[in-house]
C-alpha positions, 0 to 999 in steps of 0.5 A: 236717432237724431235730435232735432232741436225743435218743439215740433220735433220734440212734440211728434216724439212726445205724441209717438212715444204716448201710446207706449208710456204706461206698462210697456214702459214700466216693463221693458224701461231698463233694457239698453237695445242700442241705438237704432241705425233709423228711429228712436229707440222704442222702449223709452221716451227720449225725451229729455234732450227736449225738457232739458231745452225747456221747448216743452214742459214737464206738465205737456209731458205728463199730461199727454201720457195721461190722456192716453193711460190712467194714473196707475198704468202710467205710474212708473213713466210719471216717476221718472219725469218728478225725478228730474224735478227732484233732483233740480229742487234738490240742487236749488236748496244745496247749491254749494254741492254745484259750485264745489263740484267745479272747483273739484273738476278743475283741479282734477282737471289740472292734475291730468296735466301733471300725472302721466298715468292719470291721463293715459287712464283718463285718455283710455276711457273717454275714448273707449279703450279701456279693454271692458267691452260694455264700457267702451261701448257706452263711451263710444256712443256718448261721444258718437251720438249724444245720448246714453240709455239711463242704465248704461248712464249708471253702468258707465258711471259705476265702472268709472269709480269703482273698478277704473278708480277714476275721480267721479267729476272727471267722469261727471264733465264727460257726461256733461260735455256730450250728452245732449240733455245734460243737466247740471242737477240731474248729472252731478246728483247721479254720479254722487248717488252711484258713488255714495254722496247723495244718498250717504253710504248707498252705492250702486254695483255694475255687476257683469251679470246684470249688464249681460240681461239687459242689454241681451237685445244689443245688435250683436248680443249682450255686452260682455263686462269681464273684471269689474269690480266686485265691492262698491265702498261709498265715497267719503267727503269732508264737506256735509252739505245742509239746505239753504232755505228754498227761494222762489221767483215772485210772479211776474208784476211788468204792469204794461210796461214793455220788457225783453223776453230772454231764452236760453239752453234750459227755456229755449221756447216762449210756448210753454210760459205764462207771459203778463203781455207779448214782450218788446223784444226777444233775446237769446243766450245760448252757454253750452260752452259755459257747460265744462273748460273743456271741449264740447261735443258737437251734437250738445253744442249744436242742439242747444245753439240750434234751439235758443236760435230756433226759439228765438226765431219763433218767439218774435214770429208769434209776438211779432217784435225784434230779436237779438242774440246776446253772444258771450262777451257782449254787454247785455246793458247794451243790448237793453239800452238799445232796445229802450227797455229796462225789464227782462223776463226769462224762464227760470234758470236752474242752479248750474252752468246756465245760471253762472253764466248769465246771472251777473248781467241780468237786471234787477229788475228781472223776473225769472218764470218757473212752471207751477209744477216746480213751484209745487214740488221743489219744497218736498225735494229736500231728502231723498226722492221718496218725499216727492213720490208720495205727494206726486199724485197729490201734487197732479191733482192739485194743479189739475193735470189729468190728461185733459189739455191739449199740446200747441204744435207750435215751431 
């Protein structure tokens, strides 16, 4: 499937795939039948290269499913977008676990330079030649496409610690550098839960058996994964990572004044936002290159410049103002003095890659816009997922989402 990195794209995905996210979803989710040579895959949404962009919101998400399937039937679907939720106001309130991360990268990063046998290991399972059918499978195909199914995601990141023996933020950076919704939380999150770090202790098994089932529908039969590992001992590290108290963005107070309305890789469009007024001008910033030290693969590259371009485009379009790009190395000051406003307004930017590489140029006087259903949600994010899932339908209730508003099929 190619992704077009549009709203109107993501929109006609979100209006196909409605019909089938209730218990055809909750029945057949976990199996990986491949990438189709035409289409998108029919078992799940795939629609998190377009959250991930911010060209539409988790509420349009969960309120189209639900005009088309009751709270229940639904169940299973609408767990899995609060977990994206989860796991973003999970990494707000441990925001070391992210910075950390980095540092860990880095330095494993350097030592594939100095260890010969690191980095032919390393080298063999980013290019898919490790001699496990499965696994190099599933890295052929990131780098090929994009996109991993959620199960191969947890497959790929099992065998990578446990039976490759490979530092987990090695395999945490490929994600990133190719899947085209990588999300700094959701990543990082995952491959600490299937190594034992989020959830203390508990780990996940890749065992030859279930791959073998779930992936029965593959083109040429299942995959086959011979010598995996047969133990999975939770990782251990020093650092105990409490929460830091929660900070939400203040709602926007512009009064009349004008202000610059700023897009980038995690709110590439201005449709889903609350706006105190049309903005005097638009800006975009697109960082996916911000996303690893190492190369980026073209399809994530390409989707998240083509996005904030594209939003950007549309933005000034609809509010009929100028637009500017803010390229990495240029003055954002400048660009603000330019256009004689002081103020920026932007869709919120989650703790990640996003967030290190445009909060020191931004303004004081900027207000970040965060959708209310993170507002409401993020404060129950502070152990495991289970906290949000039991308040998850009080949560809908509360902010009224129940099927009943309608999508803007706007660019």
């Amino acid at each position: 499937m190619q992704f077009e990195p549009t709203r109107a794209a993501g929109i006609q995905r979100l209006t196909d795939f409605a019909e089938s996210a209730g218990r055809a979803y909750a029945n057949n989710r976990n199996y990986d039948n491949g990438a189709p040579e035409v289409g998108p895959r029919q078992n799940v949404s795939q629609l998190s290269p377009w959250l991930h962009a911010g060209l539409f919101s988790e509420t349009e998400v969960i309120d189209t499913v639900l005009s088309q399937h009751s709270l229940e039937a639904a169940d299973k679907f609408i767990a899995e977008v609060f977990w994206r939720i989860y796991f973003k106001g999970y990494l707000e309130q441990c925001p070391t676990i992210w910075a950390d991360y980095c540092k860990a990268r880095d330095a494993a990063l350097a030592t594939l330079d100095t260890n010969a046998g690191l980095r032919i290991a390393y080298t063999e399972a980013i290019e898919g030649r490790t001699g496990i059918e499965a696994f190099d499978h599933w890295a052929r195909e990131l780098v090929s496409t994009g996109y991993l199914h959620n199960h191969a995601r947890m497959w790929f990141a099992s065998i990578w610690i446990f039976t490759l023996k490979l530092d987990w933020r090695l395999g945490a950076d490929f994600f990133l550098r190719h899947l085209i919704d990588g999300d700094a939380a959701s990543n990082t999150l995952s491959w600490r839960w299937v190594g034992g770090l989020h959830t203390k202790g508990k780990t996940y098994l890749a065992r030859p058996d279930n791959i073998a089932r779930y992936t029965a529908n593959q083109p040429g039969g299942p995959l086959s994964a011979d010598g995996l590992a047969e133990e999975a001992h939770a990782l251990e590290e020093a650092q105990d990572y409490g929460r830091a108290p929660l900070q939400l963005p203040n709602e926007v107070d512009f009064g009349k004044e004008p202000y610059a309305l700023l897009l980038h890789d995690e709110g590439a469009s201005h449709v889903p936002l609350t706006l105190p007024h049309p903005p005097a001008l638009v800006i975009g910033a697109a960082r996916p290159q911000a996303r690893s030290p190492g190369a980026i693969g073209d399809m994530a590259q390409d989707f998240a410049t083509g996005a904030v371009a594209g939003g950007v485009k549309a933005a000034s379009e609809a509010f009929g103002c100028p637009a500017v790009a803010w390229e990495d190395g240029d003055a954002l000051a400048e660009i603000l003095a330019k256009a004689g406003v002081d103020r920026i307004a932007l869709p919120h930017i989650p703790t990640g890659w996003t967030r290190d590489a445009l909060e020191a140029e931004l303004p004081p006087a900027s207000a970040e816009l965060l959708p209310d259903l993170s507002r409401a949600t993020w404060p129950f994010a502070k152990a495991g997922f289970f906290g949000v899932k039991k308040k998850m339908h009080g949560i809908l209730d509360e902010l009224g989402i129940a099927g009943s508003s309608h999508l803007i099929m706007a660019k």
